[in-house]
C-alpha positions as CSV (number, residue, x, y, z in Angstrom):
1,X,86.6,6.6,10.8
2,X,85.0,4.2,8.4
3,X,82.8,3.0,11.1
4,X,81.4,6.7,11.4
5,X,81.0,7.4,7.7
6,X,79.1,3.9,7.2
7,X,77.3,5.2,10.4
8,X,76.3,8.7,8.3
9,X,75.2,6.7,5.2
10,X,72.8,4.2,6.6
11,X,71.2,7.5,8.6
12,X,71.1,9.4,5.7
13,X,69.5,6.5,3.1
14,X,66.8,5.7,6.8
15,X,65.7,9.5,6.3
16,X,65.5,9.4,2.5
17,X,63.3,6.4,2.8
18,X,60.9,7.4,5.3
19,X,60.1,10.7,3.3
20,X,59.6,8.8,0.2
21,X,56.7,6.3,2.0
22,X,55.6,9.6,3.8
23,X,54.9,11.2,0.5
24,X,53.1,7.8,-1.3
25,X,50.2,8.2,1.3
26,X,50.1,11.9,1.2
27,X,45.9,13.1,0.4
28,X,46.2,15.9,-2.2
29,X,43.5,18.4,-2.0
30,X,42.3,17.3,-5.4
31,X,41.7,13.7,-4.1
32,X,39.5,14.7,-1.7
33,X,37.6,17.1,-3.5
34,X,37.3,14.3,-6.0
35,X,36.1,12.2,-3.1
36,X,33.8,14.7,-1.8
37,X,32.3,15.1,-5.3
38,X,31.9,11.5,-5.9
39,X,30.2,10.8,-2.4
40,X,27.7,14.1,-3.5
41,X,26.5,12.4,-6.7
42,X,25.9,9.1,-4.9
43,X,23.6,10.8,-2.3
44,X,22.0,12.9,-5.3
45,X,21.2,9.9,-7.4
46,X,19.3,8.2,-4.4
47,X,15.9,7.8,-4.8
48,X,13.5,9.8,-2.4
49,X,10.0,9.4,-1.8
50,X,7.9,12.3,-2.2
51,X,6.7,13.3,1.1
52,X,5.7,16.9,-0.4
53,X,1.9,17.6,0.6
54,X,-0.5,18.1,-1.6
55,X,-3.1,20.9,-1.8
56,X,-7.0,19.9,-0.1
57,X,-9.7,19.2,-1.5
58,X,-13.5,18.5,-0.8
59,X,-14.3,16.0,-3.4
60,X,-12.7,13.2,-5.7
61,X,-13.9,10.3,-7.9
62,X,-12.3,7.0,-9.1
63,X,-14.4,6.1,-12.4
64,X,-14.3,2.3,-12.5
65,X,-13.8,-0.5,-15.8
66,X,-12.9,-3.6,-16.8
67,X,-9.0,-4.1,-17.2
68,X,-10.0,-7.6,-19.1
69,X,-12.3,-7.3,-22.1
70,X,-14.5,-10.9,-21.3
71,X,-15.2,-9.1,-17.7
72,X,-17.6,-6.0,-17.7
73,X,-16.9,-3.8,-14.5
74,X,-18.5,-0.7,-14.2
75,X,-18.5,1.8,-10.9
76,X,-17.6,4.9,-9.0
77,X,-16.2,5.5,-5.6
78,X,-16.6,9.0,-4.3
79,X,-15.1,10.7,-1.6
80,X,-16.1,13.5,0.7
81,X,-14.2,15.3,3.3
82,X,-16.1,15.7,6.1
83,X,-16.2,18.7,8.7
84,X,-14.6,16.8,11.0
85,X,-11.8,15.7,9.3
86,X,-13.0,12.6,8.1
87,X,-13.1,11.1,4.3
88,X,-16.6,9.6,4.1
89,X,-15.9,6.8,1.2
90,X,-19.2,5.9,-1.4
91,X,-18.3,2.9,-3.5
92,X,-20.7,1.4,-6.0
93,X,-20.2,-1.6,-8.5
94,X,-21.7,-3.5,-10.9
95,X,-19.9,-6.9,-12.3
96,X,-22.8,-9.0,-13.8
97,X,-20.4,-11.8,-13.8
98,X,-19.4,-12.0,-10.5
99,X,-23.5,-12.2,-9.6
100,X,-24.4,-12.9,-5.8
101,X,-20.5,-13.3,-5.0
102,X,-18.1,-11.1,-3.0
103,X,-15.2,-9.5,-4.7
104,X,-12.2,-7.8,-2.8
105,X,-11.4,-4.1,-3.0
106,X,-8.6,-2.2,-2.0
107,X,-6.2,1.1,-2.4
108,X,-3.1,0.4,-4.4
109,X,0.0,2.8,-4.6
110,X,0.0,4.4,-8.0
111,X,-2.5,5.6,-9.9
112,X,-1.9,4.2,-13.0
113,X,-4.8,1.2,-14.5
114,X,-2.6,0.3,-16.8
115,X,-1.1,-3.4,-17.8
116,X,-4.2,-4.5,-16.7
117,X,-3.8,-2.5,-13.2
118,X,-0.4,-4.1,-12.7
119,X,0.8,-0.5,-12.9
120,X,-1.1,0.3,-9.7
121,X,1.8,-1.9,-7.6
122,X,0.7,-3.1,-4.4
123,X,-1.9,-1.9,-1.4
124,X,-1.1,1.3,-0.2
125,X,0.7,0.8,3.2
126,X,2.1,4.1,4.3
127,X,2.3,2.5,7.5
128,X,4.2,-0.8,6.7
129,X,1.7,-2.9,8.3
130,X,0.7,-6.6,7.8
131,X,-2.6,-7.2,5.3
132,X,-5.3,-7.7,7.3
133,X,-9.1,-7.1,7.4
134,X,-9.9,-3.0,7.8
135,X,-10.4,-2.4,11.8
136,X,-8.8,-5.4,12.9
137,X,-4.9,-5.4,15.0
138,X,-3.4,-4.9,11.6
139,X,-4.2,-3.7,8.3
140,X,-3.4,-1.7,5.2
141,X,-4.5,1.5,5.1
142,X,-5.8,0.4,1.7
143,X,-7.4,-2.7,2.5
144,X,-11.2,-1.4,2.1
145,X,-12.6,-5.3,2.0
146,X,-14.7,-7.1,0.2
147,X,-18.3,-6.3,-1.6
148,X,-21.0,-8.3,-1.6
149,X,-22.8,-8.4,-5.4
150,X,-26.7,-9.5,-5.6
151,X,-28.0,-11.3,-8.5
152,X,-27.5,-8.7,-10.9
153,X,-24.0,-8.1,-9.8
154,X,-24.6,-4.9,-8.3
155,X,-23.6,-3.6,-4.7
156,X,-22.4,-0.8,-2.6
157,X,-20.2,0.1,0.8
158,X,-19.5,2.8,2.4
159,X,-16.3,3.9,4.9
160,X,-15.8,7.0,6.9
161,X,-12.6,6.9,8.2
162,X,-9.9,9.4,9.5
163,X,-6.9,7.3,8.0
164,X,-7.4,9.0,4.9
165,X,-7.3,12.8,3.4
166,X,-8.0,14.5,-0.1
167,X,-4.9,16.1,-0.3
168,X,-2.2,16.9,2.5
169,X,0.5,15.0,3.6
170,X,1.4,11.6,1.7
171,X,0.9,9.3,4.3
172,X,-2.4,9.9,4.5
173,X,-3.8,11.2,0.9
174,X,-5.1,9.0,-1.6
175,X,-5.5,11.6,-4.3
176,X,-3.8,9.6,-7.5
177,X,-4.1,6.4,-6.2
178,X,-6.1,3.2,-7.6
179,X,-8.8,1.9,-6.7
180,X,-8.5,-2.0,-7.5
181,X,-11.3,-4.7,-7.8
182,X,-10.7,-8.1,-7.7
183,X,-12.0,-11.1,-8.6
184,X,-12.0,-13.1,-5.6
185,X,-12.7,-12.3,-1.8
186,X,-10.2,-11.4,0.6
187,X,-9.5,-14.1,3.3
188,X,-7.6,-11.1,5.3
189,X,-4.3,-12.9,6.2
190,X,-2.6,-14.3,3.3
191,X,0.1,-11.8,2.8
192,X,0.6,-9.2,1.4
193,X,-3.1,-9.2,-0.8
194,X,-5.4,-11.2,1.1
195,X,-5.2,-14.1,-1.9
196,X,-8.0,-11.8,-3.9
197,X,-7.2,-12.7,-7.4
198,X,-6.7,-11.2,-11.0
199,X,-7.1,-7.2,-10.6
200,X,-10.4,-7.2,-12.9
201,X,-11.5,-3.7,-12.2
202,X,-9.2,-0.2,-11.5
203,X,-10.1,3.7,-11.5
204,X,-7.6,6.6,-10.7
205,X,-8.5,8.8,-7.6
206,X,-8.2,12.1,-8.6
């Protein structure tokens, strides 16, 4: 008989047990709404890029000046969208101290000149590829190259090209981006800038 009741007892105490350690890893439904909430204001904190196109236009202008006060850089590029969908590119410079030398020019991110053009960030590469000259197995879509100044420090180049648009989707449009001059050439394969030197020069696109 005391065989049996011992027998009851350890059952009993077995099936308290396993309710107790059933009820310790119970989810309540406020935990997982608090979970749910938690995971919701991670995702909404992420950063996104804007990808949201912009409206066309015909025409834009970067203005161009010195970002160091010993190094007078004056200049416009101009863009025109062309029937066929092309951006026809007009760039003009004049750096009297960089007479009959080359200086590198490219597209850069942001278009913001300031901290002398450190602002701007890097080339614009919508298409993560390496640095390279324009044209060749890889490139930037911002890597325009390098002028060639004559003994006044003037000079010009022009680019029609399909990689770019006045407006439209982000990959492609360079309204409100820089326009960078620098004061060295590009050699086209040190990475990521070509090895160009201090950004002496920067207008906004717009």
């Amino acid at each position: 008989m005391k065989s049996f009741l011992s027998m009851i007892l350890l059952a009993s105490f077995a099936f308290l047990l396993s309710c107790n350690n059933n009820g310790s890893t119970e989810t309540t439904s406020s935990d997982t709404s608090k979970t749910t909430a938690d995971n919701t204001m991670m995702n909404d904190t992420m950063p996104h890029a804007d990808t949201t196109p912009q409206p066309m236009v015909n025409h834009a202008e970067a203005v161009l000046s010195g970002t160091f006060s010993d190094t007078t850089v004056n200049g416009t590029a101009k863009f025109d969208a062309e029937s066929d969908g092309k951006v026809k590119m007009m760039l003009e410079l004049t750096i009297p101290a960089k007479a009959n030398k080359s200086v590198a020019v490219h597209i850069h991110e942001h278009g913001d000149c300031g901290d002398t053009a450190k602002m701007a960030h890097g080339h614009w590469n919508p298409t993560n590829a390496q640095h390279g000259k324009w044209g060749s197995a890889s490139f930037h879509s911002g890597d325009i190259g390098n002028v060639k100044l004559d003994s006044k420090g003037h000079g010009t180049l022009s680019l029609t090209t399909d990689l770019w648009t006045l407006g439209g989707i982000a990959g492609k449009n360079i309204l409100n981006r820089s326009i960078i001059i620098h004061g060295g050439m590009d050699d086209y394969k040190t990475q990521p800038s070509g090895n160009s030197g201090a950004r002496i020069g920067c207008g906004v696109i717009k």
